[in-house]
C-alpha positions as CSV (number, residue, x, y, z in Angstrom):
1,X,0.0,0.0,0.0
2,X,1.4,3.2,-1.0
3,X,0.9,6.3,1.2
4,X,0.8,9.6,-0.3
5,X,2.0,12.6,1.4
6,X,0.0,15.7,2.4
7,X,0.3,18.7,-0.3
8,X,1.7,21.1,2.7
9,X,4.8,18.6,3.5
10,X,5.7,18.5,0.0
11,X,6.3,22.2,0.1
12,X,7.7,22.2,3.4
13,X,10.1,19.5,1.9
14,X,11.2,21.9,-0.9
15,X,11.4,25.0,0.9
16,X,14.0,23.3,3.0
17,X,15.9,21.8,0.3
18,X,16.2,25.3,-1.3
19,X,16.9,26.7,1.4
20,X,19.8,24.1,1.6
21,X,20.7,25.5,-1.4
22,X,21.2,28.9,-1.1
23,X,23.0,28.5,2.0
24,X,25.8,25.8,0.4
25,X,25.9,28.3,-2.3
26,X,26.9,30.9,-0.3
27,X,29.2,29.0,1.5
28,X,30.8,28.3,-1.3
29,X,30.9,32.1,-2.7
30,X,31.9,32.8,0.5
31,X,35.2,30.5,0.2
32,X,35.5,31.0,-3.4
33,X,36.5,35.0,-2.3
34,X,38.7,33.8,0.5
35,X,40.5,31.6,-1.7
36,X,40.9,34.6,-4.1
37,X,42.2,36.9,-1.3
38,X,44.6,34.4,0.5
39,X,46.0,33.7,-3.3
40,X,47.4,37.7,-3.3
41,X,49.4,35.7,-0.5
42,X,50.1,37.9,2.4
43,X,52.6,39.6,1.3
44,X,56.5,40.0,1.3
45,X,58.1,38.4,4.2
46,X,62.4,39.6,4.8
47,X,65.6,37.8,5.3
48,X,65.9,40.2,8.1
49,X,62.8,39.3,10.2
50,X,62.9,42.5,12.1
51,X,61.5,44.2,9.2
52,X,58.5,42.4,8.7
53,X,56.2,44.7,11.4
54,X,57.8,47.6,9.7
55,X,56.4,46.6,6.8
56,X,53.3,45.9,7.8
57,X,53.2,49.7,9.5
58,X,54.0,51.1,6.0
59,X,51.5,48.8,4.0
60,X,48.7,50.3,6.3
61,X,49.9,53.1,6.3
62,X,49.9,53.0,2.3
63,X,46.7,52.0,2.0
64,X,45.3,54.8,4.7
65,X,46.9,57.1,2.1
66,X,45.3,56.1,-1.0
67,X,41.7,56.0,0.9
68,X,42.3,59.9,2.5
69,X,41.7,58.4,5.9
70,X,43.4,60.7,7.4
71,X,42.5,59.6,10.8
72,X,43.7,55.9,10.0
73,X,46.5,57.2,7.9
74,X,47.7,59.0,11.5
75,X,47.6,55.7,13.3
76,X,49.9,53.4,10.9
77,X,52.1,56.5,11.2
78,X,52.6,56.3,14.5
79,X,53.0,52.5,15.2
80,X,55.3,52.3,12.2
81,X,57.4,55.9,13.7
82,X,57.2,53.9,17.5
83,X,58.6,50.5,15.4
84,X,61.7,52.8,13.8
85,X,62.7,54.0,17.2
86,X,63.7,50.8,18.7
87,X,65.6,49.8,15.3
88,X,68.8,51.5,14.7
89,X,69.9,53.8,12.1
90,X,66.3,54.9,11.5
91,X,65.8,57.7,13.2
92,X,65.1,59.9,10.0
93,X,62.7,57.0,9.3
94,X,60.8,57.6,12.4
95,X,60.8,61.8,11.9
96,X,59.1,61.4,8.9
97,X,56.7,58.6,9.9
98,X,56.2,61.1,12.9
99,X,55.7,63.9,10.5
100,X,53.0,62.2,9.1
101,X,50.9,61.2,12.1
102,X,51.4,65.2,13.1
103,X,50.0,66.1,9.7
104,X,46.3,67.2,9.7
105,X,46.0,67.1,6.3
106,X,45.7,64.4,3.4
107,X,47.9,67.0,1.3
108,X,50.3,66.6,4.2
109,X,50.6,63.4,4.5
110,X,50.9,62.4,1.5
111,X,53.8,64.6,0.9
112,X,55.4,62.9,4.0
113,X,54.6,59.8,2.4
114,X,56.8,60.7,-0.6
115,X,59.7,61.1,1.7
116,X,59.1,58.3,3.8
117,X,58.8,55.8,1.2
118,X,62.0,57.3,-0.6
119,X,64.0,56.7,2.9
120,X,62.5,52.6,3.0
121,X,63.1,52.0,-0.5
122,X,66.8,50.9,0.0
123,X,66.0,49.4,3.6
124,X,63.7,46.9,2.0
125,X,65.1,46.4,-0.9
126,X,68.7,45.6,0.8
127,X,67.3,43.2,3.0
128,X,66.1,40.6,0.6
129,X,63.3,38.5,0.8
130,X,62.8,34.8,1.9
131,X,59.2,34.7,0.2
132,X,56.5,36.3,-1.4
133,X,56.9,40.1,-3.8
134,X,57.8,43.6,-3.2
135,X,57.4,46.2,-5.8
136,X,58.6,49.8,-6.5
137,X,55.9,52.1,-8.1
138,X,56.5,55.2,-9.8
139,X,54.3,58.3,-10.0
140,X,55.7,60.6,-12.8
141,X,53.4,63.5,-11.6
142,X,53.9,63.9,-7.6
143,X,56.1,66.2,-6.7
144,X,58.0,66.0,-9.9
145,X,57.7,62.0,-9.8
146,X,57.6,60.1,-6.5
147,X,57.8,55.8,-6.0
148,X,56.2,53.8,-3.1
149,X,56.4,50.4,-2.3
150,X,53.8,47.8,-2.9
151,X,53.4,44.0,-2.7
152,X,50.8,44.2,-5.3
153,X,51.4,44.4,-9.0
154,X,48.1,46.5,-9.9
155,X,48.8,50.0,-9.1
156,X,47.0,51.8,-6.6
157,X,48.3,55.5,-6.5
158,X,48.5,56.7,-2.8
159,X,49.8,60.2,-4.1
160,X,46.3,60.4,-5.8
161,X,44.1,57.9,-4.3
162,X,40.4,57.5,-6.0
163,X,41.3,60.5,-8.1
164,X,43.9,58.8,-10.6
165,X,44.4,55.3,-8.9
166,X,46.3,54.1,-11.6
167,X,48.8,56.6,-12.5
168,X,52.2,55.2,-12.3
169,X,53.8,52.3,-12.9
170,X,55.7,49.5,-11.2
171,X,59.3,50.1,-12.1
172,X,61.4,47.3,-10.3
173,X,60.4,44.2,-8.9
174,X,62.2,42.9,-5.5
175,X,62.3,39.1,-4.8
């Protein structure tokens, strides 16, 4: 004898299945996105371990620049100025970092950026890296042409931010 099912279950019954369905899918766009962010890798790790939080102070601080957060831009200033002081032979490193978290302005800043970035260039770049990619960007049009450091290939102008993002180019890859 076959028993037949009630209308009402049957719709419970797909209601939960698709249900189901949207939430595996957006698991799965969920850890499709994840995978795509952990594959930039997480950035440039140096020989020379004790410059790894230093970097990490500047790449914030980078990216603070090329928003205008101004506030957040203050911050990475300060942490990455308070990391130069116990290192040696960086104290001009930490005036400038300084410099920036003093500066009220984007404008500022960003100018103090320029400097800063021209004073880490040859830090990073003579310490060597055990993994992962550093770049050197160029902006032609900053202060008479200005580099940063990146450890992504797409540039992402901090001189300019959302007003020319990609003006430049990266001019020297360090690995």
């Amino acid at each position: 004898m076959i028993k037949t099912i009630p209308k009402t279950r049957i719709i419970v019954l797909q209601r939960m299945i698709t249900m189901k369905l949207i939430k595996y899918t957006l698991l799965a766009l969920a850890l499709f996105a994840f995978s795509l962010t952990y594959a930039t890798g997480p950035g440039p790790v140096f020989k020379d371990a004790s410059l790894n939080t230093l970097w990490q102070n500047y790449d914030g601080l980078e990216k603070a620049i090329f928003s205008a957060n101004v506030a957040t831009a203050k911050a990475s200033a300060s942490k990455l100025a308070d990391e130069a002081k116990t290192m040696k032979n960086f104290p001009a490193i930490a005036t400038e970092a300084q410099a920036i978290a003093a500066a009220t302005t984007i404008d500022a800043q960003r100018k103090h950026f320029a400097l800063l970035s021209k004073l880490l260039t040859p830090v990073f770049k003579s310490s060597g890296l055990s993994s992962g990619s550093l770049y050197v960007a160029h902006c032609p049009m900053f202060n008479g042409g200005s580099d940063w450091l990146t450890a992504e290939k797409e540039v992402k102008n901090p001189f300019y931010g959302s007003q020319m993002p990609e003006c430049g180019k990266i001019t020297e890859a360090i690995k």
